[in-house]
C-alpha positions in Angstrom: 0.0 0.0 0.0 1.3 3.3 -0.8 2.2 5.3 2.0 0.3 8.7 1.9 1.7 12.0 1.0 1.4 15.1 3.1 2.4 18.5 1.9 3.2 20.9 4.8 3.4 24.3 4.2 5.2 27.4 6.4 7.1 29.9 5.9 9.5 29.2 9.0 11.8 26.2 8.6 11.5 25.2 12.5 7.9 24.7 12.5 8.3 22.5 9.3 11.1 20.3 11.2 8.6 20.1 14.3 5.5 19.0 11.9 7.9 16.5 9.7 9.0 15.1 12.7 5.7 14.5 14.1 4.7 13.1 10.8 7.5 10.4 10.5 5.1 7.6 9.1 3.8 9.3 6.5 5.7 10.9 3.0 6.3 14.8 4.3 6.7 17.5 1.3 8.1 20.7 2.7 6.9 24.0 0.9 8.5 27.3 2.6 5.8 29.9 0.9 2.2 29.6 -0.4 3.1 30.4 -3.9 6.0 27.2 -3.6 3.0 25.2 -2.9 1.1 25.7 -5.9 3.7 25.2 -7.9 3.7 21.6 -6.1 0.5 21.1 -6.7 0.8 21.5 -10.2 2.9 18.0 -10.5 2.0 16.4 -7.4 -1.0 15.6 -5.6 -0.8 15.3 -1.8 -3.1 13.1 0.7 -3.5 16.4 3.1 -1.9 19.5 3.3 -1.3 21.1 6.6 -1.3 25.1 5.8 0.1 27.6 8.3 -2.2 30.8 7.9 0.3 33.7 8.5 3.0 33.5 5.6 4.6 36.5 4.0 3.0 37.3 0.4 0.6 34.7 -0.2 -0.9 33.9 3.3 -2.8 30.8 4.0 -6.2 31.8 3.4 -5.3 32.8 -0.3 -3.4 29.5 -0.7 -6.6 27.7 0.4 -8.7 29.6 -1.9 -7.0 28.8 -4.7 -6.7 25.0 -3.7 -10.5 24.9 -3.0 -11.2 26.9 -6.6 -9.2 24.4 -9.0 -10.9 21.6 -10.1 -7.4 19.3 -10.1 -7.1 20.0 -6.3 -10.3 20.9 -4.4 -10.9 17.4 -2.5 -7.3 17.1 -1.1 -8.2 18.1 2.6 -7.0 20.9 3.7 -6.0 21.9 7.5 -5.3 25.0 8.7 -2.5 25.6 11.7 -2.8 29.3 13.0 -2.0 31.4 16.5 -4.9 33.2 15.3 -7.8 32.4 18.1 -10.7 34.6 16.8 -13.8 32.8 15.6 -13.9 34.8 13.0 -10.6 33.4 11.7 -12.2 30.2 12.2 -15.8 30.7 10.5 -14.0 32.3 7.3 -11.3 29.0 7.0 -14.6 26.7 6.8 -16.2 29.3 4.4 -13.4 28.9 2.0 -13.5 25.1 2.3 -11.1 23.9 5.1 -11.5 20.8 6.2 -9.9 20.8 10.0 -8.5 23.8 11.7 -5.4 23.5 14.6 -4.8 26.8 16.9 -1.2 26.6 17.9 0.3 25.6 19.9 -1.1 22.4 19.6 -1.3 19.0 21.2 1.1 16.5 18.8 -1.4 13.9 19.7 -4.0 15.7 19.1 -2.4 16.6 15.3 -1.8 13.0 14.9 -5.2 12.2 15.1 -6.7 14.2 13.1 -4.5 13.7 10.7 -4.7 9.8 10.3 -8.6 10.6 11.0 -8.9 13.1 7.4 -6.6 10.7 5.4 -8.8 7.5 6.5 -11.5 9.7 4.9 -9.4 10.8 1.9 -8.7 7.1 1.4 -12.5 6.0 1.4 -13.1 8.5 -1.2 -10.8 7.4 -3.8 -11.8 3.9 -3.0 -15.4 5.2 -4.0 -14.2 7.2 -7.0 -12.5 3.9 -8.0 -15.7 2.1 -7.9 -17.5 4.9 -9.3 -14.9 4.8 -12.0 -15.3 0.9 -12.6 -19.3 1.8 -13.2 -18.8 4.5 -15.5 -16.6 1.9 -17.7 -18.9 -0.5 -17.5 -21.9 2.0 -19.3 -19.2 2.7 -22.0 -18.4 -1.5 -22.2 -22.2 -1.4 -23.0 -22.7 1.2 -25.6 -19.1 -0.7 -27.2 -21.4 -3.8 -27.6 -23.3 -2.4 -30.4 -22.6 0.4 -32.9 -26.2 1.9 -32.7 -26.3 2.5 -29.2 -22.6 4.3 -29.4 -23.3 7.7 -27.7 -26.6 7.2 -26.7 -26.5 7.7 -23.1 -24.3 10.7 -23.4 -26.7 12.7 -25.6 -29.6 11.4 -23.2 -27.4 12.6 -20.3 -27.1 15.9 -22.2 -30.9 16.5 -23.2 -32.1 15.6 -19.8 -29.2 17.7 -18.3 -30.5 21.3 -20.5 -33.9 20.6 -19.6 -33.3 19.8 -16.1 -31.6 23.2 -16.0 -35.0 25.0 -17.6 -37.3 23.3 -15.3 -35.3 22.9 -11.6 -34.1 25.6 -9.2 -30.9 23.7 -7.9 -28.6 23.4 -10.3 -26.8 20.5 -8.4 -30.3 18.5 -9.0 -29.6 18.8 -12.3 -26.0 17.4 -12.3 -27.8 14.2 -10.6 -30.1 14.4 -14.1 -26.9 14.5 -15.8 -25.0 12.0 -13.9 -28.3 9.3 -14.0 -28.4 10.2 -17.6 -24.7 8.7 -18.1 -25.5 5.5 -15.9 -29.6 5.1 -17.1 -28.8 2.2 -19.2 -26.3 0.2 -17.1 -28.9 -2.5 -16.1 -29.0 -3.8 -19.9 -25.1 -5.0 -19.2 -26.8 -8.4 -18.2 -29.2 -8.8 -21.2 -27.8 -11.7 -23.3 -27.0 -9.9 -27.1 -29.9 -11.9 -29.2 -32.2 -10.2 -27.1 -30.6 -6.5 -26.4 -29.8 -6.6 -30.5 -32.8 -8.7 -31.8 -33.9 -7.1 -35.0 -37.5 -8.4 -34.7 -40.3 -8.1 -32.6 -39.3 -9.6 -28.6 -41.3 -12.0 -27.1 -43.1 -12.0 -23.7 -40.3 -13.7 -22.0 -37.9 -11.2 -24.1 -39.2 -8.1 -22.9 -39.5 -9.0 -19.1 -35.4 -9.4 -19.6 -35.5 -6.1 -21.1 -38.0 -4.7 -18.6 -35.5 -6.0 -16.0 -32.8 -3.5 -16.9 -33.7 -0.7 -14.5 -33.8 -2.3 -11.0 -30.4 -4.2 -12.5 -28.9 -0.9 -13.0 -29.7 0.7 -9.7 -28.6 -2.9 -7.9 -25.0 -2.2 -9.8 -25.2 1.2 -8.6 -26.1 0.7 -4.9 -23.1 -0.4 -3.5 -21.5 3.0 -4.4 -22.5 5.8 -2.0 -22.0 8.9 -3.7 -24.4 7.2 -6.3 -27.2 7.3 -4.3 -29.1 10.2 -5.7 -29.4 8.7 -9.3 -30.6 5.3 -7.7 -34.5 5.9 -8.1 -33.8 7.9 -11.4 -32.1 4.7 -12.8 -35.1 2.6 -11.5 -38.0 4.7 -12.9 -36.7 6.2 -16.5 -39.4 3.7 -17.9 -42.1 4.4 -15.7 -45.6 5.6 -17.6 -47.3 9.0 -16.7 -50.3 7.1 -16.6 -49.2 4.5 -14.5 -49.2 1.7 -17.3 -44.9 1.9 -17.0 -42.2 -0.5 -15.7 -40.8 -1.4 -12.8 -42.9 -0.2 -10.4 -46.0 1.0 -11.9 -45.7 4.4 -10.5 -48.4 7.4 -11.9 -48.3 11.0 -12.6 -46.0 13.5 -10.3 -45.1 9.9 -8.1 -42.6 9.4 -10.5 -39.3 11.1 -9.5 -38.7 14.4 -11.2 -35.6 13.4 -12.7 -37.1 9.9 -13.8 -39.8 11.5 -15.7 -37.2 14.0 -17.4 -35.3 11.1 -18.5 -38.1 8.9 -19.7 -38.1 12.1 -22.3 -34.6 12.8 -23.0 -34.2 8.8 -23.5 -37.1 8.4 -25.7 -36.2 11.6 -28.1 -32.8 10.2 -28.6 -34.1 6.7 -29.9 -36.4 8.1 -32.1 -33.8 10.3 -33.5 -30.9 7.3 -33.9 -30.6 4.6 -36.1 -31.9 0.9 -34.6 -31.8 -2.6 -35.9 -35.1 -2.2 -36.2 -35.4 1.3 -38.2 -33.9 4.3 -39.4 -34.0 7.6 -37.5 -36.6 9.1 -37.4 -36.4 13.3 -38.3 -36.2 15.4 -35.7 -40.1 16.8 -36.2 -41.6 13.7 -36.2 -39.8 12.8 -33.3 -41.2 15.7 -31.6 -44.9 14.9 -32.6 -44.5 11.3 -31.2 -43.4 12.9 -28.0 -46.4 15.8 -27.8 -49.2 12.9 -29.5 -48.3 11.0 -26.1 -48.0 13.9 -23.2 -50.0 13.1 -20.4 -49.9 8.9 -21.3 -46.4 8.3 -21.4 -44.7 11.4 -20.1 -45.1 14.4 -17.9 -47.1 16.5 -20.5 -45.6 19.6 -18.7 -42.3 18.8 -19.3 -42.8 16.7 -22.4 -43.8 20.5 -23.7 -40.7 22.3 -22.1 -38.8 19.6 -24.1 -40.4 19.7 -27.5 -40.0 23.7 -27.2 -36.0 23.7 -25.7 -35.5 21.2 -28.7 -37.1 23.5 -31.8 -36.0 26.8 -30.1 -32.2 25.3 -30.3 -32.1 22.8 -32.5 -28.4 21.1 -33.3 -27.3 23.1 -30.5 -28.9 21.3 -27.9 -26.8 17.9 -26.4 
């Protein structure tokens, strides 16, 4: 097992000694300024970094910022070591997006602790962003299995995503649309190839495979934790307005928001790709097959709001 980096930052050379002596098990990376550190952080990416607040220059609170700001960096954890006691000091670290805060001078067992305590945390979540990881691959090993369905969860991910956006307050709701939209499918990895491919019409038995697909996808899903907002959007995307849908046989506003959007997104992009089955279908009369069944198949509310985003932006849209 690797043995975890920690970057410790400070302008004065004592307090570094003190820290990397404290921090023997661990891989120490000495940085003597805030600006040094970025510069770090640019080629290497620490476990924790342990940030004294009052540097010359670039003090901590800027240093953090930054961290916290770039995409590359902002879920290393971060802990602040200050002589600073105010709460205010305090309150603005958390606001910037520390994750611990140590008033010096401090207790070395205390530092220890905490320190083993945020990189058993930082460890847990790149074990879940590995698994996380694994899923993701696993959608794309699906769409590889057969050249029409090659993009097709991405462009549902990306109509569901815009009209999520039109229709919802939070825009972090509508990253779940966009994340579910990705993952919507992942269920079909289990459906044997004559039947996912079949160029025909699918029997009884067939269909209940294919019907299967949702509660399969949120069962591959459910083991990983930060997946579980898109669980009951990956179980419902086929679920009916009307209550005649699958798995559950959930009506009207029952179905989850983002399961209803979905349901849309999915079905516009069928109609609009090729199938085994048949062509694609123009982008109008995709549209009337969607409006033709608001308020039996899909929310007729947002089933509008769709048909609309769609002609108002045309190839733009996904």
């Amino acid at each position: 097992m690797e043995i975890p980096k920690i970057l410790v930052v400070d302008d004065n050379r004592a307090n570094r000694m003190l820290l990397c002596g404290l921090l023997k098990p661990y891989r120490v990376i000495e940085a003597d300024s805030g600006q040094a550190a970025l510069e770090m952080l640019r080629t290497i990416k620490p476990d924790l970094i342990l940030l004294d607040v009052m540097m010359p220059d670039m003090n901590g609170f800027c240093v953090l910022s930054k961290v916290k700001s770039n995409k590359e960096t902002q879920l290393i954890p971060v802990v602040l070591i200050t002589s600073l006691h105010g709460m205010d000091e305090r309150i603005k670290s958390f606001e910037i997006g520390a994750d611990d805060f140590i008033t010096k001078p401090f207790n070395p067992l205390e530092l220890q602790a905490r320190v083993k305590s945020l990189l058993r945390i930082k460890a847990l979540h790149d074990e879940l962003e590995s698994f996380q990881n694994v899923v993701f691959s696993l959608a794309q090993a699906l769409e590889a299995r057969d050249h029409y369905s090659v993009n097709h969860s991405k462009r549902t991910s990306d109509f569901a995503h815009q009209l999520a956006l039109r229709v919802m307050d939070d825009p972090g709701e509508a990253e779940v649309i966009k994340i579910a939209g990705l993952l919507h499918d992942i269920g079909k990895i289990g459906i044997r190839d004559e039947i996912l491919f079949k160029p025909g019409k699918l029997t009884p038995d067939e269909f209940e495979a294919i019907k299967a697909h949702p509660v399969t996808g949120e069962k591959i899903c459910a083991s990983i934790h930060t997946l579980a907002p898109v669980l009951p959007l990956i179980r419902h995307h086929h679920e009916a307005y009307n209550g005649k849908g699958y798995p559950d046989g959930l009506q009207g506003e029952d179905i989850p928001l983002g399961g209803r959007i979905l349901a849309i997104a999915d079905t516009y992009d069928a109609l609009t790709s090729n199938r085994p089955y048949r062509k694609a279908l123009p982008q109008a009369e995709a549209l009337a097959i969607l409006r033709s069944h608001a308020g039996e198949q899909w929310d007729p509310d947002l089933t509008a709001c769709f048909c609309d985003m769609v002609e108002e932006e045309g190839e733009a849209i996904g």
